[in-house]
Structure formats: C-alpha cells, structure tokens
Biopython code that builds the backbone (N, CA, C, O; Angstrom):
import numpy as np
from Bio.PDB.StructureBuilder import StructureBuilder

atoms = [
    (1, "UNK", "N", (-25.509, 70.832, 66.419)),
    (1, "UNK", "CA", (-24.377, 71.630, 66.843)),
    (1, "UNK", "C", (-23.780, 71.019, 68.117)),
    (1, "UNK", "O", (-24.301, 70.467, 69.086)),
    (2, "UNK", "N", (-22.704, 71.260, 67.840)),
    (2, "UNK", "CA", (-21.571, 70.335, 69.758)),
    (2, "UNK", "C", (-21.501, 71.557, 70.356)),
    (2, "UNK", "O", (-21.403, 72.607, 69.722)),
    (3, "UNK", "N", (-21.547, 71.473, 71.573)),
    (3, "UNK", "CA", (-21.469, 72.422, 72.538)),
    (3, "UNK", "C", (-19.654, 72.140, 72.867)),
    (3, "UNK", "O", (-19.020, 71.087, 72.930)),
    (4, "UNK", "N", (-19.323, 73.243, 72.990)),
    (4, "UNK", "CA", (-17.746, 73.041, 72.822)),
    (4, "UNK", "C", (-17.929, 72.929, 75.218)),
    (4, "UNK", "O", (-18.735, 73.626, 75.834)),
    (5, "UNK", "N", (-17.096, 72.063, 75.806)),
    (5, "UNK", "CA", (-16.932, 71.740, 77.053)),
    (5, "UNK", "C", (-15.575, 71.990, 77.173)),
    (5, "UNK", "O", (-14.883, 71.529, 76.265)),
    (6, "UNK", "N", (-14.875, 72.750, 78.274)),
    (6, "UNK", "CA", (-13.485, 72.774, 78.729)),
    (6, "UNK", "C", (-13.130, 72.443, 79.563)),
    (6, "UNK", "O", (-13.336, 73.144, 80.554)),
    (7, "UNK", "N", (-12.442, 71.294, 79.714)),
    (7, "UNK", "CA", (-12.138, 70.264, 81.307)),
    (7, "UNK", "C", (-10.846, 70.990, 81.451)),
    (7, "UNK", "O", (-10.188, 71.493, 80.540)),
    (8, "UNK", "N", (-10.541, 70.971, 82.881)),
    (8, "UNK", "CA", (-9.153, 70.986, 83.413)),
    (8, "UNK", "C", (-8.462, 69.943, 84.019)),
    (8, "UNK", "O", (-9.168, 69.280, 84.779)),
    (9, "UNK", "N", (-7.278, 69.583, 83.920)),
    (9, "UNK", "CA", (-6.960, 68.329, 84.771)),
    (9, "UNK", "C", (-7.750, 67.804, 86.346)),
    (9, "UNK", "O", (-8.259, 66.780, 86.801)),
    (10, "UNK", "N", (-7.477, 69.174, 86.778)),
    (10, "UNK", "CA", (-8.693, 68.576, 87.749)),
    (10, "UNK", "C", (-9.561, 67.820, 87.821)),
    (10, "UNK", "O", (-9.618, 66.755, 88.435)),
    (11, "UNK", "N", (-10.497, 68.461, 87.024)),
    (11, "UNK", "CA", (-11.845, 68.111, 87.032)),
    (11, "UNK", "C", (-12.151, 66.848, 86.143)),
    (11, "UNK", "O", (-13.278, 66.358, 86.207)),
    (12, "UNK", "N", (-11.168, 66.283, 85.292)),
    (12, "UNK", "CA", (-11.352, 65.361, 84.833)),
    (12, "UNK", "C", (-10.305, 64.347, 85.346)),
    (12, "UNK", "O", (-10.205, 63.261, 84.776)),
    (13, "UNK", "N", (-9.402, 64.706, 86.559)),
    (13, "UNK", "CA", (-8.937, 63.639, 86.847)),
    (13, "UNK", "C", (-7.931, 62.501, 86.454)),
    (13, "UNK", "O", (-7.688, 61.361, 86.849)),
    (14, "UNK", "N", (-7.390, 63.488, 85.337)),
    (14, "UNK", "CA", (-6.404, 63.164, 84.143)),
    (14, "UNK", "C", (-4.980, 62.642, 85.002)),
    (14, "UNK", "O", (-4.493, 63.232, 85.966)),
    (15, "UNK", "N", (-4.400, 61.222, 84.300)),
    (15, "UNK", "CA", (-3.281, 60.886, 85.210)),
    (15, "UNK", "C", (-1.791, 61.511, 83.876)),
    (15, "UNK", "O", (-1.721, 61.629, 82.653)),
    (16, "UNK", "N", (-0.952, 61.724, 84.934)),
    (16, "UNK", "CA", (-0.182, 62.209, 83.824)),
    (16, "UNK", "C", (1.105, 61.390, 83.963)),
    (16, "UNK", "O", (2.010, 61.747, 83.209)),
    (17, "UNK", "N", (1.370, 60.338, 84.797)),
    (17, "UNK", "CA", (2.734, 59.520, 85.351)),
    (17, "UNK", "C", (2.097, 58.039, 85.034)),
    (17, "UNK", "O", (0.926, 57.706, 85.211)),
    (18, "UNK", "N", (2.952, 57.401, 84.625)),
    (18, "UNK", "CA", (2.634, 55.613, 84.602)),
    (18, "UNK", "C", (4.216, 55.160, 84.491)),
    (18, "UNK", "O", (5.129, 55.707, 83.874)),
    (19, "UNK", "N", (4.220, 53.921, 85.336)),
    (19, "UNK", "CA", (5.163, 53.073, 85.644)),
    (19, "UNK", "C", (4.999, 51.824, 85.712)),
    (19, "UNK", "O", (3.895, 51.430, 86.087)),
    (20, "UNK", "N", (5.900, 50.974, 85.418)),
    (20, "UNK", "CA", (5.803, 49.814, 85.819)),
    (20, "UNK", "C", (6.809, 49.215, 86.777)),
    (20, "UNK", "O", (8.027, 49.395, 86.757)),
    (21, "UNK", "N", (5.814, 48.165, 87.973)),
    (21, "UNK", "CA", (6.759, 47.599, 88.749)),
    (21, "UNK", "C", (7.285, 46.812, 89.080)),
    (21, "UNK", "O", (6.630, 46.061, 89.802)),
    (22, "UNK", "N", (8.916, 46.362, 88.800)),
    (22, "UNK", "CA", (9.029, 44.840, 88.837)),
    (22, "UNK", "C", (8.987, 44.432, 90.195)),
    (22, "UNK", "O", (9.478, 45.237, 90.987)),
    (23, "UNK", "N", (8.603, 43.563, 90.579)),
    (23, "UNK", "CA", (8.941, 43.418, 92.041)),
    (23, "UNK", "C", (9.683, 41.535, 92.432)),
    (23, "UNK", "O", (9.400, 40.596, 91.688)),
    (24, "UNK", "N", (10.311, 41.416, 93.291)),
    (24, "UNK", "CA", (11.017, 40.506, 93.448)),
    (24, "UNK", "C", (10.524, 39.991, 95.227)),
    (24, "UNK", "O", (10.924, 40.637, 96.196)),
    (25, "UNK", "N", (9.732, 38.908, 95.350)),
    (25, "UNK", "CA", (9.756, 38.112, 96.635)),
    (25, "UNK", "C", (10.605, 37.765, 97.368)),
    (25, "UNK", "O", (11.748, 37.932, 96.944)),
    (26, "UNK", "N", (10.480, 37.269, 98.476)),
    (26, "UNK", "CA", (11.127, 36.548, 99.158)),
    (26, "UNK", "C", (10.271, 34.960, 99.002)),
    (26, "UNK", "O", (9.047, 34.939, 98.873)),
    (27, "UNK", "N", (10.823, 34.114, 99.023)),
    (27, "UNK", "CA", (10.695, 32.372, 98.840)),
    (27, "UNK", "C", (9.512, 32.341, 99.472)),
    (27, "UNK", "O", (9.427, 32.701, 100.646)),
    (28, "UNK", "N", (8.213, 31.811, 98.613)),
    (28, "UNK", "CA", (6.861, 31.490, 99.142)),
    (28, "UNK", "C", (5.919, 32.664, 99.860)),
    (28, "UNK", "O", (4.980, 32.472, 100.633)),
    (29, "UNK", "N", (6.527, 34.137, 99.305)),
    (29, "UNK", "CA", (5.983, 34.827, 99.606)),
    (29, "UNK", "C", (4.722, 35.903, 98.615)),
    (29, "UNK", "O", (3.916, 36.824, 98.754)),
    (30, "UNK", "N", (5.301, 34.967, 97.601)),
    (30, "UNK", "CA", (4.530, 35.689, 96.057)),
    (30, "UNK", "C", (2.693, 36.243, 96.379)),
    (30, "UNK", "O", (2.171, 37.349, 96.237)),
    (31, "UNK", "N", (2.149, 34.987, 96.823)),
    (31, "UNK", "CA", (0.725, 35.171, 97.208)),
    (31, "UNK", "C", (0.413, 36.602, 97.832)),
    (31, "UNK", "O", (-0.178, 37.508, 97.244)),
    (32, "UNK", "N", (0.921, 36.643, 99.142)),
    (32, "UNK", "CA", (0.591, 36.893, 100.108)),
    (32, "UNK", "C", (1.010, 38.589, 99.767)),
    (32, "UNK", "O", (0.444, 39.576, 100.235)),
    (33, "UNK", "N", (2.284, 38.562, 98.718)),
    (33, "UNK", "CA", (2.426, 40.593, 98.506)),
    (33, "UNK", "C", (1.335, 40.224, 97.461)),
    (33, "UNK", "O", (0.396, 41.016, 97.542)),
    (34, "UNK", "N", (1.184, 39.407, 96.643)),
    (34, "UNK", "CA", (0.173, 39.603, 95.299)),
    (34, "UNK", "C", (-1.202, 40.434, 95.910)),
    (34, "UNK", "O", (-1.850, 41.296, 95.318)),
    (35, "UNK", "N", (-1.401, 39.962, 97.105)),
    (35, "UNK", "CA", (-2.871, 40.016, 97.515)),
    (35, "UNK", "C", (-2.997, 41.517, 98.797)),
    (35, "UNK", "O", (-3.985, 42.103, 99.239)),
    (36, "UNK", "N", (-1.712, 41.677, 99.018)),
    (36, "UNK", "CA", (-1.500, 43.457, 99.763)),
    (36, "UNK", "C", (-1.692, 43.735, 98.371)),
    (36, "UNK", "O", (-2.872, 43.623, 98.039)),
    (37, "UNK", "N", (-0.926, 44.055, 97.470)),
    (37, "UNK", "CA", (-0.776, 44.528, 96.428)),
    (37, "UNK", "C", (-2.031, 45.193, 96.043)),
    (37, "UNK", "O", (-2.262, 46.398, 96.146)),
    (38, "UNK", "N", (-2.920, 44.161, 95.530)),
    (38, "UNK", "CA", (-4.283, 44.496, 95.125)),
    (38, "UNK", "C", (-5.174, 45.184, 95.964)),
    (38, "UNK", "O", (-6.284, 45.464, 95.512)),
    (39, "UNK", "N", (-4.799, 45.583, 97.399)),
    (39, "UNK", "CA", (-5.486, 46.308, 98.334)),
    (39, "UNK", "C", (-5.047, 47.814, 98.343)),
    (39, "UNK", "O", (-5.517, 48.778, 98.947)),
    (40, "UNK", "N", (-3.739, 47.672, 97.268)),
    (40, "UNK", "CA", (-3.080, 49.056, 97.059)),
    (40, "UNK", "C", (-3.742, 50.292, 96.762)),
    (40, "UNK", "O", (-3.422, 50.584, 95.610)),
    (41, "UNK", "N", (-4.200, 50.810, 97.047)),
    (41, "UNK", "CA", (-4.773, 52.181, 96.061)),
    (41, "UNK", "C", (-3.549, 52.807, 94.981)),
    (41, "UNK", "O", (-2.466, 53.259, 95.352)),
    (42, "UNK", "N", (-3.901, 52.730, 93.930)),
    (42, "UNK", "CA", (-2.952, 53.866, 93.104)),
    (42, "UNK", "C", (-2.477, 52.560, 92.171)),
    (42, "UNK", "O", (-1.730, 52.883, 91.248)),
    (43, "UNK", "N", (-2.774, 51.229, 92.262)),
    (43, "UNK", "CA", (-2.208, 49.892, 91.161)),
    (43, "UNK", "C", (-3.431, 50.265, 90.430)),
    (43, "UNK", "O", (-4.491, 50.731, 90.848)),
    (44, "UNK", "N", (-2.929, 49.863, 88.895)),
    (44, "UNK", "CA", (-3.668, 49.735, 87.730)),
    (44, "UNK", "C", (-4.060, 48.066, 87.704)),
    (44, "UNK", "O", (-5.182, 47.562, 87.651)),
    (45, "UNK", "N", (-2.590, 47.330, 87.767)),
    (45, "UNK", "CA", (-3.048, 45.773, 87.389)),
    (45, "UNK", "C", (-1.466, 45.247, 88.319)),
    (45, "UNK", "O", (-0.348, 45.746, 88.190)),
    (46, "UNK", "N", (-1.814, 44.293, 89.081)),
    (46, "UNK", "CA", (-0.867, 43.583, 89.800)),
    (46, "UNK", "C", (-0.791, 41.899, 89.128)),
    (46, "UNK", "O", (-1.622, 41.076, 89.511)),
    (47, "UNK", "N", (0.169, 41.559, 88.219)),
    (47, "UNK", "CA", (0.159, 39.841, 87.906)),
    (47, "UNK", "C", (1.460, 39.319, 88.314)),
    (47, "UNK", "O", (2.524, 39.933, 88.238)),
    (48, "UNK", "N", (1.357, 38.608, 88.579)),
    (48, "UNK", "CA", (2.353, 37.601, 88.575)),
    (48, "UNK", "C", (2.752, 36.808, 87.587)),
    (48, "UNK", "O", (2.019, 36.011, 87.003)),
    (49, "UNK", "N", (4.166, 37.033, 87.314)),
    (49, "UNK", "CA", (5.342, 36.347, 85.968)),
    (49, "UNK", "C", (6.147, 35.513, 86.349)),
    (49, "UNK", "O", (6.364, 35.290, 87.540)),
    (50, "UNK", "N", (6.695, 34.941, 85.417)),
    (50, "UNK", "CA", (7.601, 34.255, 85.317)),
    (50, "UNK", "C", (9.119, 35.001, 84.904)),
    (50, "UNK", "O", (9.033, 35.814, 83.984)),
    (51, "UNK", "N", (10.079, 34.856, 85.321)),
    (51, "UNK", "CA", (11.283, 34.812, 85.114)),
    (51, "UNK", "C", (12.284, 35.993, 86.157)),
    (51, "UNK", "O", (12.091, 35.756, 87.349)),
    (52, "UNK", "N", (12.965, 36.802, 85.991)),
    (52, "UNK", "CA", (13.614, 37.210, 86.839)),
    (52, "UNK", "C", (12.702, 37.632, 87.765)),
    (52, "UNK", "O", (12.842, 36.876, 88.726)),
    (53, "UNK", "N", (11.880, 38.396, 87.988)),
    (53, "UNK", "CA", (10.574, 39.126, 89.027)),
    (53, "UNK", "C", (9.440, 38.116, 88.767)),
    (53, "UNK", "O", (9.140, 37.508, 87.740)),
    (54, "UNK", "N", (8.780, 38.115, 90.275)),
    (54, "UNK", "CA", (7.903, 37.660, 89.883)),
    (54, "UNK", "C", (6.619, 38.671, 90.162)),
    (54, "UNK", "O", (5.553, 38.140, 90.472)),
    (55, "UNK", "N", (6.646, 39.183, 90.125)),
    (55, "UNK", "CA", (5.480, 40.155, 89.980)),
    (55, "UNK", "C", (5.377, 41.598, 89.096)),
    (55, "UNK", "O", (6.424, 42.237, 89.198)),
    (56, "UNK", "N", (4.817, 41.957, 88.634)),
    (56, "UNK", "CA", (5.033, 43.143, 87.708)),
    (56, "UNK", "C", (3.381, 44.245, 87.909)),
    (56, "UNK", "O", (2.312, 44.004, 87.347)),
    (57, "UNK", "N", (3.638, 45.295, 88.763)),
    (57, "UNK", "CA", (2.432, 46.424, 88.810)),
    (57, "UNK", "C", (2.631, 47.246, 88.219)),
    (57, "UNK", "O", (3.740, 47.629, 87.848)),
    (58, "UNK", "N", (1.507, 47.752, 87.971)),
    (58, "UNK", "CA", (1.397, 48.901, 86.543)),
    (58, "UNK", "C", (0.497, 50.074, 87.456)),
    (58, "UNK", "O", (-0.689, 49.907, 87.743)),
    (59, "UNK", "N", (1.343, 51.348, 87.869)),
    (59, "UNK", "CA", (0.821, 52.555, 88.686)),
    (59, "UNK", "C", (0.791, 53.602, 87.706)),
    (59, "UNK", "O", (1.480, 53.926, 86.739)),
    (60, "UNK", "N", (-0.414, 54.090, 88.377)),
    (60, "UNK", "CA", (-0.391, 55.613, 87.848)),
    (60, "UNK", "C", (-0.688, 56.436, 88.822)),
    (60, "UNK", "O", (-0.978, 55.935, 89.909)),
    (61, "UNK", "N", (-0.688, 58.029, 88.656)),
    (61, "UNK", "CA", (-0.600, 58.751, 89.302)),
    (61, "UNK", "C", (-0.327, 60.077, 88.886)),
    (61, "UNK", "O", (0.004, 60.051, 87.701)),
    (62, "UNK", "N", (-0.322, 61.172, 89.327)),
    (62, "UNK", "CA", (-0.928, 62.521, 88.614)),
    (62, "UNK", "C", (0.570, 63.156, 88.341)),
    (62, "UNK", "O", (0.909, 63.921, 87.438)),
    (63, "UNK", "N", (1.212, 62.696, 89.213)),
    (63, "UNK", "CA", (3.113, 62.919, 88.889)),
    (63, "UNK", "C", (3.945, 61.899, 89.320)),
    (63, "UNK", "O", (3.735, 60.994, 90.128)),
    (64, "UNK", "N", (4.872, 62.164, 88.694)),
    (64, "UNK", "CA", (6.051, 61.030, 89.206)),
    (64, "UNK", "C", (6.665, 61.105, 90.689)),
    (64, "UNK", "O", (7.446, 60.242, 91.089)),
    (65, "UNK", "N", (6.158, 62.469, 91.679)),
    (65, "UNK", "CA", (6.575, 62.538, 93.021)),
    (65, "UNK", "C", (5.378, 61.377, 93.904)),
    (65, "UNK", "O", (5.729, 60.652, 94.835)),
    (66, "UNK", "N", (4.158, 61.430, 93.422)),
    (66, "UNK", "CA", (2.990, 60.529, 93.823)),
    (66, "UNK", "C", (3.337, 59.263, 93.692)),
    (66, "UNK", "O", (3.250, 58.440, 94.604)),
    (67, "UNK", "N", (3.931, 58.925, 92.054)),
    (67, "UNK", "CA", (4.410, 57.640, 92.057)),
    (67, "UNK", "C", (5.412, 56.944, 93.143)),
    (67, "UNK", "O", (5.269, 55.822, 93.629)),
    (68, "UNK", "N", (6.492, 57.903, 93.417)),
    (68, "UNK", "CA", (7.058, 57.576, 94.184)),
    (68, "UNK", "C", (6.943, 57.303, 95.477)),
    (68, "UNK", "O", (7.366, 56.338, 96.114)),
    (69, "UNK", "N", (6.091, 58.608, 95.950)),
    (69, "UNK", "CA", (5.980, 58.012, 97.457)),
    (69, "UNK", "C", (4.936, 56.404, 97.215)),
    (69, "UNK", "O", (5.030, 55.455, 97.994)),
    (70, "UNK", "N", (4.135, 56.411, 96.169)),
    (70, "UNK", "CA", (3.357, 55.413, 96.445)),
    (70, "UNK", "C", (4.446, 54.188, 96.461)),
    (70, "UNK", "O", (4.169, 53.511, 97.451)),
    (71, "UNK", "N", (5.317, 53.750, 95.931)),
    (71, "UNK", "CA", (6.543, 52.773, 95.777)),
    (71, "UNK", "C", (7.118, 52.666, 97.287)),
    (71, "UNK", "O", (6.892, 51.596, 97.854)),
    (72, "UNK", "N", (7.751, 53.537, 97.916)),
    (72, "UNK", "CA", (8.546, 53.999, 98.699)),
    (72, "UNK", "C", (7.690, 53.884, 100.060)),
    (72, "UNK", "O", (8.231, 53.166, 100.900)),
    (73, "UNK", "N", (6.097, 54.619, 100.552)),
    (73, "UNK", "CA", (5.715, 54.037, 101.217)),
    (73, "UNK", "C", (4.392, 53.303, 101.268)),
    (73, "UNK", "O", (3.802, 53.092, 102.328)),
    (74, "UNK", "N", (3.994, 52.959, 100.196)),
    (74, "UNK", "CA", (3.117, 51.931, 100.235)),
    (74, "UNK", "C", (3.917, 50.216, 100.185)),
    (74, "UNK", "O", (3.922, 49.397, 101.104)),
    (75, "UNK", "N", (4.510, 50.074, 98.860)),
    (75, "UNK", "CA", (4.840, 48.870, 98.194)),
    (75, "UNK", "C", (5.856, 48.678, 98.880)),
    (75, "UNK", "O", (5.817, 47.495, 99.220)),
    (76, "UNK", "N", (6.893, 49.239, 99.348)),
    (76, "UNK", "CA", (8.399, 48.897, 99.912)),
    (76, "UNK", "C", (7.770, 48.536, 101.478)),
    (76, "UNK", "O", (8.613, 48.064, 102.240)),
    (77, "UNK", "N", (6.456, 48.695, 102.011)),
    (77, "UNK", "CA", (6.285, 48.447, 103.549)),
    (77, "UNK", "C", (5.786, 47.327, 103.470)),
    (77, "UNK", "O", (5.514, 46.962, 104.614)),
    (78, "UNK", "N", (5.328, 46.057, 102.231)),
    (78, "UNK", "CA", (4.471, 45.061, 102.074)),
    (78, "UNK", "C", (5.776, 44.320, 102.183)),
    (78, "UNK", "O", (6.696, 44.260, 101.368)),
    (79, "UNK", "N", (5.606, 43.568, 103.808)),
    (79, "UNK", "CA", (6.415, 42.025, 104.030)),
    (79, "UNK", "C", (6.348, 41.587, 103.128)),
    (79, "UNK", "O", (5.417, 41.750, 102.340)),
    (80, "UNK", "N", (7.445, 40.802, 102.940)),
    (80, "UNK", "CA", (7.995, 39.843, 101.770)),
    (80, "UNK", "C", (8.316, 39.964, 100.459)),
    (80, "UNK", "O", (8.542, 39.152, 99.562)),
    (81, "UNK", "N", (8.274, 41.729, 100.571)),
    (81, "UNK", "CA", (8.877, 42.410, 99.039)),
    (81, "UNK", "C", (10.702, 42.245, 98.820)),
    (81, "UNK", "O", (11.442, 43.141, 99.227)),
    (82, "UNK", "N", (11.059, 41.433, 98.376)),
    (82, "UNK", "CA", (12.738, 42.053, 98.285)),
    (82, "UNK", "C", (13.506, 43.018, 98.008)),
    (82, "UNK", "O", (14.472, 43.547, 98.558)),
    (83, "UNK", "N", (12.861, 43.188, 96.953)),
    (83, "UNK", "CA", (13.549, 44.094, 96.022)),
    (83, "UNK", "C", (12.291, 44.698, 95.014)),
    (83, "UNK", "O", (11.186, 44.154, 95.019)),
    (84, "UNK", "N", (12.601, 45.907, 94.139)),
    (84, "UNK", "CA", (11.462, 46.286, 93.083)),
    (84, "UNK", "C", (12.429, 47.341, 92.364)),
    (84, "UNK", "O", (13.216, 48.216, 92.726)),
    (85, "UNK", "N", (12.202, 47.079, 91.772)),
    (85, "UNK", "CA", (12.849, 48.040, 89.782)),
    (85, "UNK", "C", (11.660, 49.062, 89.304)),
    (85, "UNK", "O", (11.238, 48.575, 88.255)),
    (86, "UNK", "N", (11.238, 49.752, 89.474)),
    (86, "UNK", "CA", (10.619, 51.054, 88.643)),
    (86, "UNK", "C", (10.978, 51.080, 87.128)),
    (86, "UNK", "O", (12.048, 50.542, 86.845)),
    (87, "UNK", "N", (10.575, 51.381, 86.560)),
    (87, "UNK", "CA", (10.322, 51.592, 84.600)),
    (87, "UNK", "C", (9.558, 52.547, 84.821)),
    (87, "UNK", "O", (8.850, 52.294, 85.795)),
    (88, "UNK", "N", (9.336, 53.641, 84.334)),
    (88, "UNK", "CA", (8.503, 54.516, 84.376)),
    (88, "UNK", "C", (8.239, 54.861, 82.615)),
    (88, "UNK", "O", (9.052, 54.392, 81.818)),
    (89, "UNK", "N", (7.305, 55.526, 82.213)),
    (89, "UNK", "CA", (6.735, 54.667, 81.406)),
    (89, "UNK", "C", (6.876, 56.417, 80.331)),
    (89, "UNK", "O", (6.051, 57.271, 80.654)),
    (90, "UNK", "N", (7.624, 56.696, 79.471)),
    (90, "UNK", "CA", (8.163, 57.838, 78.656)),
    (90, "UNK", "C", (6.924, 58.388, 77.573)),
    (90, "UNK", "O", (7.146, 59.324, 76.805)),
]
sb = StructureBuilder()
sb.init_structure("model")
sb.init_model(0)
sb.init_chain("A")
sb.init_seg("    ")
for serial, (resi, resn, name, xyz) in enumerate(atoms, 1):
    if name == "N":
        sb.init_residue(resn, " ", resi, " ")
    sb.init_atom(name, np.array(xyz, "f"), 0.0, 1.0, " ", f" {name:<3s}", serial, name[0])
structure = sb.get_structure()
C-alpha cells in the first residue's frame, strides 16, 4: 500500500518562473562576467555562445518578481555586462 504524502510549495521548494538570459559583453570581457555569473545564486546554467550574445543564463525562481530583481540587481551590477534580453520561459 502507498502512503498518500501532501507537499506544499513550500516545503518542497517548487520553482514556478524560468527564464532565459541573453547577455551581451563588453570587448574581452566575456570571461570575467562568465565567472561572476557562476557565483550568482538563483543561475541554473551560465555558457557561453556564439553569435549575437555571447552568453546565455538559464534562472529560476519561485516568481517572475524574484526573477527580476535577480536580473536587475544581481546580473545588471556585474562589470562588463552591456546589455541582456530576458525570454522568460511560457
């Protein structure tokens, strides 16, 4: 017999927001956000691409207001970010 268990978001910690982030350097600066980046709390996976952006992070977070501040003041305060595009993920 299964014992029937009832989690609540809480308690299991359930994310309910995902985005992706393009992000755009400044010249020879790719490394150096790659590696803030990964010190981020709240990144899933930080890589580095090829073609218009060169970097692309994948956040989650329990809402899309979390996501944001995490963008706004985590990622937008890392020298040598230019620019970044949000996708948020439907």
């Amino acid at each position: 017999m299964i014992d029937e268990v009832n989690f609540s978001r809480k308690e299991v910690n359930l994310v309910s927001a995902k985005a992706f982030v393009l992000i755009e350097t400044a010249v020879g600066k790719t490394k150096e956000v790659v590696s803030a980046l990964k010190k981020t709390e709240g990144l899933n996976s930080v890589d580095t691409v090829t073609g218009p952006y060169d970097i692309i992070a994948v956040v989650e977070a329990e809402d899309l207001n979390k996501i944001g501040d995490l963008i706004t003041g985590k990622i937008h305060a890392i020298e040598g970010i230019s620019r970044t595009v949000t996708c948020l993920v439907v």
